[in-house]
Every structure is written in C-alpha cells, then in structure tokens.
C-alpha positions as CSV (number, residue, x, y, z in Angstrom):
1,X,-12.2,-3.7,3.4
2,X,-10.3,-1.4,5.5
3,X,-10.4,-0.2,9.0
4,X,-13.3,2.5,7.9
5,X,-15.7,3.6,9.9
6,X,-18.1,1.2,7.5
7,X,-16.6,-1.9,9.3
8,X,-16.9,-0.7,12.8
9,X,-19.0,-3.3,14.8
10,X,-19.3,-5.5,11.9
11,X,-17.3,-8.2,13.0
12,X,-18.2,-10.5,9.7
13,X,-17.2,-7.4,7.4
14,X,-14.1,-6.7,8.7
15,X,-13.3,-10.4,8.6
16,X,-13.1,-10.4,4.9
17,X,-10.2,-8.0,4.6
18,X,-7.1,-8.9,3.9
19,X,-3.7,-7.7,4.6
20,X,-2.7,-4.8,3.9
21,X,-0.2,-4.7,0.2
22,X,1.6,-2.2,-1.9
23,X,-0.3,-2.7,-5.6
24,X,1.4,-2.4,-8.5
25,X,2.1,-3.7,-11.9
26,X,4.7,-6.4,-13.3
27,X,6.1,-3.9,-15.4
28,X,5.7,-1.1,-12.6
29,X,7.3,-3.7,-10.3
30,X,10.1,-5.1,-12.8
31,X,11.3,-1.3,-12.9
32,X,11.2,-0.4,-9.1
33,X,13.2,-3.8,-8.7
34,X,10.0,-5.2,-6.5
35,X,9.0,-8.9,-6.3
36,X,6.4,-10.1,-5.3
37,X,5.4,-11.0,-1.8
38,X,8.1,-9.3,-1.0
39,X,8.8,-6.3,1.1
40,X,8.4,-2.3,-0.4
41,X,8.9,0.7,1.2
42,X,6.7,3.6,0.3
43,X,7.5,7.3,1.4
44,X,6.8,10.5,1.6
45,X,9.1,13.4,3.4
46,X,6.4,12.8,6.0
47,X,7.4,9.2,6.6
48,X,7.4,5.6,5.3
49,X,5.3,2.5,5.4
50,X,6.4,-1.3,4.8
51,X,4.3,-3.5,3.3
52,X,4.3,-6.9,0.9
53,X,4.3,-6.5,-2.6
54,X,1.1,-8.0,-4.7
55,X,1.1,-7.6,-8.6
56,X,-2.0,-6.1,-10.1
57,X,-4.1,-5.2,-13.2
58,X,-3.2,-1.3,-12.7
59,X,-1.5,1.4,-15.5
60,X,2.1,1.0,-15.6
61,X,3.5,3.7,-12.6
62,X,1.2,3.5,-10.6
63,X,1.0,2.0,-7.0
64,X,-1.6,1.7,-5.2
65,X,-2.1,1.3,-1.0
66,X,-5.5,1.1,1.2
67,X,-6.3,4.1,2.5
68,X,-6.8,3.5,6.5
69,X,-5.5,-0.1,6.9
70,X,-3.8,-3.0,9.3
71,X,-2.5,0.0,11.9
72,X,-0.8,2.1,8.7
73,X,-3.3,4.9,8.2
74,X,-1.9,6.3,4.6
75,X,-3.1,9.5,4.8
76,X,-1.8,10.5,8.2
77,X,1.7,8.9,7.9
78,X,2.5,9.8,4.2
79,X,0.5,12.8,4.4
80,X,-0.4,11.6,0.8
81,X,-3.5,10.9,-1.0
82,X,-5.0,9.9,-4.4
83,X,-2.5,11.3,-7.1
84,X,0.2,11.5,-4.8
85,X,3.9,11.3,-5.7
86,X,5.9,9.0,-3.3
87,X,9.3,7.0,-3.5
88,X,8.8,3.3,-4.0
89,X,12.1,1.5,-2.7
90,X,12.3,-2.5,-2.2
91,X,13.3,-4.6,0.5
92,X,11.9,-2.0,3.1
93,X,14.9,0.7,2.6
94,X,13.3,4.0,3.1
C-alpha cells in the first residue's frame, strides 16, 4: 500500500503499509555492496532517493521501489519508471 489515490480516506488501508524500502536480491545486494536494513541510494540524473535496504525474492539485478510512497514519489523525483536504469550506491552516497 502506497500513498495512491486507492488509500485516500481509508484510514484502515493506509494503515497497513509499511515503510517505504529499496527491494532487491541477496545476490543483487552482495554485488551493489548493500546490507540489509541498511541505507541505499537510488538515482537517476533527475535526482536521488534514500531508503533501507530489504532482501527479496526478485531476478538477480533488479531493484525494486513503490511507486508513490512515504513523501518519495519515484516517478517525479527519479523521473523513472518500470524498466528503468538507475545507479544503486550504498550507505546513501549519491
């Protein structure tokens, strides 16, 4: 659950989401030099969001962010979207 229009005055919907993560694989994470739990920085030309690292049962190179979540709307400050290419750095270094 994200900050979508779908949530908007649904109180008990929006409840359930959780914070927002960068997504990727152990081996994805292993050769980015990400940890878990710990911070990532993806970016685009267009700019850069920080976010906690969670591991997850995805194909190896892939990361994965929520679209429109916790104040960080994807779209409109990567300027990316599904399929994107972005930089993946650790410890929040853009």
């Amino acid at each position: 659950v994200d900050d979508s229009t779908l949530a908007m005055d649904e109180p008990h919907l929006a409840g359930t989401g959780r914070a927002p993560q960068v997504l990727c694989n152990a081996a994805t994470a292993a050769a980015l030099g990400l940890t878990e739990g710990a911070a990532a920085s993806v970016s685009t030309d267009r700019g850069a969001i920080t976010w906690p690292v969670r591991l997850a049962d995805l194909p190896d190179g892939v990361v994965w962010l929520p679209g429109n979540s916790g104040g960080s709307p994807v779209r409109a400050t990567l300027g990316a979207g599904h399929c994107a290419l972005v930089t993946v750095t650790p410890g929040g270094k853009a």
